[in-house]
TORZAKOL-268623 format. One record per residue (C-alpha): residue in three letters; z, x, y. Coordinates in steps of 0.05 Angstrom, whole numbers, padded with zeros to 5 digits, always signed. Each point is the difference from the previous one (the first is absolute). Layout:
% residues N
ALAZXY ...
% end
This chain:
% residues 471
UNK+00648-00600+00229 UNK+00040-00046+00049 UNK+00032-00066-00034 UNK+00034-00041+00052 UNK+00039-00059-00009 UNK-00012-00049+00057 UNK+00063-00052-00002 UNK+00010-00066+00038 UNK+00070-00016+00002 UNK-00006-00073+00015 UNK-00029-00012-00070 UNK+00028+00059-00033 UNK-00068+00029-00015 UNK-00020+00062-00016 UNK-00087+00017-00009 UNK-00018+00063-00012 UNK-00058+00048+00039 UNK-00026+00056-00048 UNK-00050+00050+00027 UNK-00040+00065-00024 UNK-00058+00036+00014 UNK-00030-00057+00047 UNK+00018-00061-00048 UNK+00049-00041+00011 UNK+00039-00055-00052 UNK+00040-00060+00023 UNK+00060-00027-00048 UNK+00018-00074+00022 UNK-00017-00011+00059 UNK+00022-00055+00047 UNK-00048-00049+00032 UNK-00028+00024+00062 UNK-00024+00068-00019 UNK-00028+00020+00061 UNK+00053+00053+00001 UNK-00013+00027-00070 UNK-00082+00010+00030 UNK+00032+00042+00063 UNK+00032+00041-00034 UNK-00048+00026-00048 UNK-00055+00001+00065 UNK+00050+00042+00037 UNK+00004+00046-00065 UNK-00076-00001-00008 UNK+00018-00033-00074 UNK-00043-00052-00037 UNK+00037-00056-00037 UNK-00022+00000-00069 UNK+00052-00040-00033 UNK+00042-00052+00011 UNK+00058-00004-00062 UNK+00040-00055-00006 UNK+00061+00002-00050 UNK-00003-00070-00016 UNK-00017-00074+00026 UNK+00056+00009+00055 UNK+00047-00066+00012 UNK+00034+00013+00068 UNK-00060+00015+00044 UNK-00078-00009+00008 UNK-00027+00064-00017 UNK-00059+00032+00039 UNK-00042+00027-00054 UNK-00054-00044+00017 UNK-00016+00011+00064 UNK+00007+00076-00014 UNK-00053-00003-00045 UNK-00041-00042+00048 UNK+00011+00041+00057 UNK+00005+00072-00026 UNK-00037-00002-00062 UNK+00059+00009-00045 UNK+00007-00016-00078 UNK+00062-00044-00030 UNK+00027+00029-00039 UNK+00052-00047-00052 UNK+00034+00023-00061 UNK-00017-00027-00070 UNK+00002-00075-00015 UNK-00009-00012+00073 UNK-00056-00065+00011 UNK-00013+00001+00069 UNK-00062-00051+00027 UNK-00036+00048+00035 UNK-00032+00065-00003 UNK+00053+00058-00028 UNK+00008+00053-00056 UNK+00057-00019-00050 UNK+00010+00063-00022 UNK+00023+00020-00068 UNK+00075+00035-00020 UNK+00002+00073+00012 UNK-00074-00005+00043 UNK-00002+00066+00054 UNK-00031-00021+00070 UNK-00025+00057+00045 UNK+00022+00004+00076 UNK-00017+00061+00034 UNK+00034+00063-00043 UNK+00052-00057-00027 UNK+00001-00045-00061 UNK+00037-00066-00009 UNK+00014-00019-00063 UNK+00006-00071-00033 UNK+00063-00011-00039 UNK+00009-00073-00017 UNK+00073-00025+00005 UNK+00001-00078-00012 UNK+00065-00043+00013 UNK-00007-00007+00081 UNK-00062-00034-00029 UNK-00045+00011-00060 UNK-00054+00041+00051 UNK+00062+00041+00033 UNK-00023+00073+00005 UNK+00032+00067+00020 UNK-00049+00048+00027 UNK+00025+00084-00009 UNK-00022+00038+00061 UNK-00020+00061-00023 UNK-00027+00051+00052 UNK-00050+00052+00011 UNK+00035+00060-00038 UNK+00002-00051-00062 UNK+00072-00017+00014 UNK+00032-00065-00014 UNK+00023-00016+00065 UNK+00033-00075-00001 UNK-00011-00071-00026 UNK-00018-00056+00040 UNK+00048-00051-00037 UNK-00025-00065+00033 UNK+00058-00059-00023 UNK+00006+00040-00068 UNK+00056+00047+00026 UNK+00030+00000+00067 UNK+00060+00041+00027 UNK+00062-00025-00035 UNK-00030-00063-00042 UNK-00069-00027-00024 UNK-00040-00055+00008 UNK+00020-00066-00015 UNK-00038-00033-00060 UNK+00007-00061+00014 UNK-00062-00009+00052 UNK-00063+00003-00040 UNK+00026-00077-00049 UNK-00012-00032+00071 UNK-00068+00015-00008 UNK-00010+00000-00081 UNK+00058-00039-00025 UNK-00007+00034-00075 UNK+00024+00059+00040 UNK+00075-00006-00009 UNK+00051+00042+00036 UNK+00029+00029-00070 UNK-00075+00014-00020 UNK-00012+00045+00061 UNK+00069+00031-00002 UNK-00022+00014-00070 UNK-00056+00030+00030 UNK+00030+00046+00060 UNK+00052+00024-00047 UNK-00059+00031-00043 UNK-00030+00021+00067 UNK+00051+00047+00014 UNK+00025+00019-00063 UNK-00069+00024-00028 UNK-00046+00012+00063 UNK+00048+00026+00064 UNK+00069+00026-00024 UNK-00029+00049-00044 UNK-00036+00029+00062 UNK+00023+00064+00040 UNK+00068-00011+00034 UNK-00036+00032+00069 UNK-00046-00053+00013 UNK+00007-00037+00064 UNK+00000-00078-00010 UNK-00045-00032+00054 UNK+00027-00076-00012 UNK-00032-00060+00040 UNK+00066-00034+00021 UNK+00072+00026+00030 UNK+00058-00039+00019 UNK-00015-00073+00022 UNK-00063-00015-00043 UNK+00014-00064-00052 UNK-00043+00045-00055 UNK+00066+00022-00015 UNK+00079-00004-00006 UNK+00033+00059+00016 UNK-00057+00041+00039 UNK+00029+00068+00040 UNK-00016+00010+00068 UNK-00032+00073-00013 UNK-00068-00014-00021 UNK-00012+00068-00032 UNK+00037+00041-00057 UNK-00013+00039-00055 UNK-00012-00024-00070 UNK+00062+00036-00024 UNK+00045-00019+00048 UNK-00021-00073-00021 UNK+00009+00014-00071 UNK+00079+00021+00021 UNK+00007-00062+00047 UNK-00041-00058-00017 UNK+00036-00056-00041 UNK-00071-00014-00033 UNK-00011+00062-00020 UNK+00068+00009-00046 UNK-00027+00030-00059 UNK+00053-00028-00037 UNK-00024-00075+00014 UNK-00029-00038-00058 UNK-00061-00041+00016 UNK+00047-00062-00009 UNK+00050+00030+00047 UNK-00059+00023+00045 UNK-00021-00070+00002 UNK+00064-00033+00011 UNK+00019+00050+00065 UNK-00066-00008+00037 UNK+00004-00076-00001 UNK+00073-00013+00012 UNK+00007-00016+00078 UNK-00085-00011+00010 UNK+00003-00046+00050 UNK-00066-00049+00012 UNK-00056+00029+00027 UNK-00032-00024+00068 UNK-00045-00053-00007 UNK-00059+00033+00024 UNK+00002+00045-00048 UNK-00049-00026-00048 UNK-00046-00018+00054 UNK+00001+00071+00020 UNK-00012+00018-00072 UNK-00070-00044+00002 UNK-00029+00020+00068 UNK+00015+00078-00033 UNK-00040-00021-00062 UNK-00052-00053+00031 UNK-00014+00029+00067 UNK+00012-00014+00065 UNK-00034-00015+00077 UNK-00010+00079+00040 UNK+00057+00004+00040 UNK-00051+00005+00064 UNK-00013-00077-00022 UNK+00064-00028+00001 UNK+00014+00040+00061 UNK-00062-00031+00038 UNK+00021-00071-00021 UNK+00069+00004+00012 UNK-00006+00026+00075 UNK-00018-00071+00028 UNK+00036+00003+00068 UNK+00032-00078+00013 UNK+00035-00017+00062 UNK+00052-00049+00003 UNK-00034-00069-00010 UNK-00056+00033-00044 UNK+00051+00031-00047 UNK+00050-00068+00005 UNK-00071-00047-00023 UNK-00012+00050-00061 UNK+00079-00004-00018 UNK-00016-00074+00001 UNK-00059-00006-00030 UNK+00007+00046-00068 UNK+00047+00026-00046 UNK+00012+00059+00037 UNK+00071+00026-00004 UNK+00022+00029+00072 UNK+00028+00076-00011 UNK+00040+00028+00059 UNK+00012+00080-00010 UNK+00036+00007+00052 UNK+00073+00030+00001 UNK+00054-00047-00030 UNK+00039-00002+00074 UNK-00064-00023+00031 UNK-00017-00050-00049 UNK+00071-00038+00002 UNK-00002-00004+00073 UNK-00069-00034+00001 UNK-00050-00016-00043 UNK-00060-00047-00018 UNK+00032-00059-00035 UNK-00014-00001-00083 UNK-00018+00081+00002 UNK+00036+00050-00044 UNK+00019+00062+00023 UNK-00011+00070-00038 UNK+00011+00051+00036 UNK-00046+00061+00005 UNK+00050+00058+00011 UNK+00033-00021-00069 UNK-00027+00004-00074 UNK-00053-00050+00026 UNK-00052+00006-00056 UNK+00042-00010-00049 UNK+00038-00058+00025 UNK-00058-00036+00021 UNK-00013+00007-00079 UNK+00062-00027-00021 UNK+00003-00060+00044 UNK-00074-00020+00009 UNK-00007-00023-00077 UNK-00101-00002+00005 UNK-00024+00052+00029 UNK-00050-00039+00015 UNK+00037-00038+00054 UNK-00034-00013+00064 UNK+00042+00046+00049 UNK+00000-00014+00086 UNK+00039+00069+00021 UNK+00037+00006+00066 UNK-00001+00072+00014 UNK+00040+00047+00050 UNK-00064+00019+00036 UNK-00024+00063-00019 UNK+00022-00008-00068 UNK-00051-00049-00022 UNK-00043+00052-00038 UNK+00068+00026-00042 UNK+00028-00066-00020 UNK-00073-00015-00023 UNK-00012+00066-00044 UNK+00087-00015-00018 UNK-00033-00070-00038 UNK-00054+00028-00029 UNK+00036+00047-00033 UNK+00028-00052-00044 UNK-00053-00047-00006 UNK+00011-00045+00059 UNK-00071+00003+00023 UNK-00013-00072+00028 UNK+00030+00004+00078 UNK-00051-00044+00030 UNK+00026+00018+00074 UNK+00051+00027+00049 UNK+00036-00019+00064 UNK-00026+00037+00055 UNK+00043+00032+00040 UNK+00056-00009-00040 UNK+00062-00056+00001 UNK-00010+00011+00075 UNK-00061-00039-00003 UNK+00035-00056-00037 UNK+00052-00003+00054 UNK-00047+00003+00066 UNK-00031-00062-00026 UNK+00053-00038+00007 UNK+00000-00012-00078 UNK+00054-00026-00043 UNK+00054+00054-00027 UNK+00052+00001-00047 UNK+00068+00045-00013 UNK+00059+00010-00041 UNK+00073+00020+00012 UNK+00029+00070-00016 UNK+00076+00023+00005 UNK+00031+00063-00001 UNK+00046+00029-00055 UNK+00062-00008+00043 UNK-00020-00077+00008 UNK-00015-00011-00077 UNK+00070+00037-00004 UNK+00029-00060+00042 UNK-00046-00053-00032 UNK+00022+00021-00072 UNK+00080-00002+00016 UNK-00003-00068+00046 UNK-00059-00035-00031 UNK-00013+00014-00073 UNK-00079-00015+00003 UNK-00043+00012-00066 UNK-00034+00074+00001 UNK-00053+00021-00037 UNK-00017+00077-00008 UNK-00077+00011-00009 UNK+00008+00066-00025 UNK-00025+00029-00068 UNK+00050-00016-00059 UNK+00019+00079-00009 UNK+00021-00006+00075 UNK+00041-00063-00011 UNK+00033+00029-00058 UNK+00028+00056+00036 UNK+00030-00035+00052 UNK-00005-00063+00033 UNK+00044-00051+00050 UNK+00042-00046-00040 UNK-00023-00054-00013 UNK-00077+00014+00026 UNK-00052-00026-00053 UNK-00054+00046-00017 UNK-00080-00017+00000 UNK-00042+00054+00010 UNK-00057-00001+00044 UNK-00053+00003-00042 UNK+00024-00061-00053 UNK+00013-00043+00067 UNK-00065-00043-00013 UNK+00032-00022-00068 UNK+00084-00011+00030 UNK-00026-00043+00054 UNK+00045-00062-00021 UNK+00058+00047+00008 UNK+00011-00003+00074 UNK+00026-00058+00020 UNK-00035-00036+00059 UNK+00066-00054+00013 UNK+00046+00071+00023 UNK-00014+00066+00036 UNK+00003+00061-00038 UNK-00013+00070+00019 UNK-00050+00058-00028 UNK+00011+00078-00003 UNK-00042+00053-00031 UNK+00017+00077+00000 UNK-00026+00008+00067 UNK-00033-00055+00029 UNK-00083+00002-00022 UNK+00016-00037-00061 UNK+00044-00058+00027 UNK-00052-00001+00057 UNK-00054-00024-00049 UNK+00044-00045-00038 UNK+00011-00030+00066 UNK-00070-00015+00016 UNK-00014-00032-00065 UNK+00074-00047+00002 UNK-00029-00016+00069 UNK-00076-00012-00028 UNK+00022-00057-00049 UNK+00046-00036+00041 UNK+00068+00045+00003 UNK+00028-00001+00069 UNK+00076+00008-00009 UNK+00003+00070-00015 UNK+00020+00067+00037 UNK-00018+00074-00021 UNK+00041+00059+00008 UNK-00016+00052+00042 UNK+00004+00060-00030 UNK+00012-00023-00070 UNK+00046+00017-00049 UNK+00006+00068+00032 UNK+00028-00025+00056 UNK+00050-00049-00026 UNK+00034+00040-00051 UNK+00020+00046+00062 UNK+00049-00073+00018 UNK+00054-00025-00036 UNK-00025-00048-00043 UNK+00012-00008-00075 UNK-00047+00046-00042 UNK-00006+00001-00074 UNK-00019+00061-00025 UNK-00032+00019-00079 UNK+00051+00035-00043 UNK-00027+00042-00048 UNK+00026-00034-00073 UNK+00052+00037-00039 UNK+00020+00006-00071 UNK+00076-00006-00016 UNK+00038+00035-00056 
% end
């Protein structure tokens, strides 16, 4: 038997390749799939099944065009109402693959279809559990997801739920089973997700705070939603492509690679709705760019902030690419949804800029000049880090709105007085700057190097201290 977890870092995702005997199993797999189809020709494997744990939030899965292009069979746990052509399979149900079995054990509270599926291998050994968002290493999956979808679906119902789940259907399993989760560190399916994305069962027992045996449901209940922040927009738009259906990747990939030079790709910014997406590095961007684009960059957690700040997936998308990295951003977008890129720059910004074409730009200053700017200049600063990073330390004074509830602070920074922007690093202020500059911000500078870099200066910091009871 060979189970291999296939993990994508820049959407902390994990699918799953199972193989025995010449069959060959899939366990969430991302959209393009084309890789998932190599493998198992290189192994001399037919795909039988595809399993999917649940209706998944964060990403497009590729079950669909697995079945379409290597015959495969869905495979969703029970309750699951998907609009196409898939087995819902019933609690405890065995599938065959190869010598293996996977077995159905239905764990709602993720979701009411959530399903764990135990690996057990060709000597009849239970090998490991393929947790989906039930159990991940070092928390659980937030239940808050699925009442965006069917609003009689609170948050304390499904806590209810995954509290049962584990009780009654995975903690009483053997302590030596791997756990296979879907998510590590950096996925918003969870709160306090480790960055090892495999463990044992037991060890998780010892170390995971939902897993406390000595937690009441109500005290379950109350720990898992204290500190859930709000989930990305696009998640329930994810949820209903999973469920619905969806356009073959190879189709949105055809459409989307319409190559536009400069006054081509300037008439369609014109003449739609078309929102211009530059992926190219932050530095780049700030030095040039085409005026009323918004910069994400690629080499970041692009996916996932393109979900956070693009509120319809739907949106009409122009991309300006590096070139050769057309093909990644596209397959980046699809993976969350964002299927509707109508056409591309060719050639890159360089295009833009041999054609004589209008550009726009933004200032930037260094640490050691923010230093001199805060002490001789007292300018309003706004961190665009998360809360949790705030909390732990901040400069003085700075005012803190994350990235990702920009959209709704707008009226916050002041257009009759500069101000200045820092992140952690510099990607996140980057695309804070882009959208200030989109609607009509223009007295603004970003901080190179972020937060990092100015709390090596001497400039005020407050830092969290950790509450104390007195006697």
């Amino acid at each position: 038997m060979k189970l291999e977890q296939i993990y994508t870092g820049c959407i902390a995702h994990a699918a799953y390749y199972l193989e025995s005997n010449g069959e060959a199993a899939i366990f969430d797999p991302l959209r393009e799939v084309n890789p998932y189809i190599e493998r198992a020709v290189a192994a001399n494997a037919k795909i039988k099944y595809v399993f999917e744990t649940h209706f998944h939030a964060d990403f497009v899965s590729g079950h669909l065009d697995l079945q379409k292009k290597a015959g495969a069979q869905i495979v969703f746990g029970p309750t699951a109402k998907p609009g196409y052509d898939a087995i819902v399979a019933a609690d405890n149900q065995i599938f065959e693959v190869g010598e293996c079995k996977v077995k159905v054990i239905h764990t709602p509270g993720h979701t009411m279809e959530s399903t764990t599926y135990m690996i057990i291998d060709e000597n009849g050994k239970e090998h490991g559990l393929i947790t989906g968002d039930t159990l991940f290493i070092g928390d659980v999956g937030r239940p808050d997801l699925a009442q965006h979808v069917i609003a009689d679906l609170t948050q304390e119902k499904l806590a209810g739920h995954l509290y049962d789940s584990l009780r009654n259907k995975i903690m009483p399993l053997s302590d030596d089973l791997i756990v296979y989760p879907n998510h590590g560190a950096g996925s918003a399916c969870g709160k306090k997700m480790s960055k090892e994305t495999t463990d044992t069962l037991g060890n998780q027992k010892k170390v995971n705070y939902a897993l406390d045996p000595s937690l009441s449901k109500e005290q379950f209940i109350k720990v898992l939603l204290d500190g859930l922040t709000t989930p990305p927009g696009y998640f329930p738009q994810n949820v209903l492509l999973n469920i619905k259906g969806y356009e073959s990747l190879d189709t949105v990939l055809e459409r989307a690679k319409t190559p536009l030079n400069a006054i081509e790709f300037e008439v369609a910014a014109n003449e739609t709705r078309a929102l211009i997406l530059d992926t190219r590095d932050g530095v780049s961007f700030a030095n040039a760019f085409i005026p009323n684009s918004i910069n994400i960059g690629i080499d970041g957690n692009f996916a996932q902030w393109v979900g956070e700040m693009i509120p319809d997936v739907t949106q009409e998308i122009l991309l300006v690419a590096e070139p050769g990295r057309l093909e990644e951003s596209l397959i980046r977008l699809s993976r969350v949804g964002y299927d509707n890129v109508i056409g591309y720059l060719k050639g890159g910004f360089q295009t833009w800029l041999d054609a004589g074409k209008e550009t726009d730009n933004f200032k930037r200053i260094t640490a050691q000049e923010f230093e001199t700017m805060y002490k001789e200049d007292k300018k309003v600063i706004f961190d665009v880090r998360k809360k949790s990073e705030f909390d732990a330390e901040h400069v003085v004074d700075a005012i803190n709105v994350p990235l990702n509830q920009i959209n709704q602070h707008l009226a916050e920074f002041p257009k009759d007085k500069s101000f200045v922007i820092y992140c952690a690093g510099g990607y996140r202020s980057m695309v804070a700057a882009s959208i200030l500059k989109q609607r009509g911000w223009n007295d603004f500078v970003d901080v190179i190097g972020g937060f990092g870099a100015i709390s090596k200066q001497d400039v005020p910091k407050t830092e969290y201290v950790c509450p104390t009871t007195l006697l």
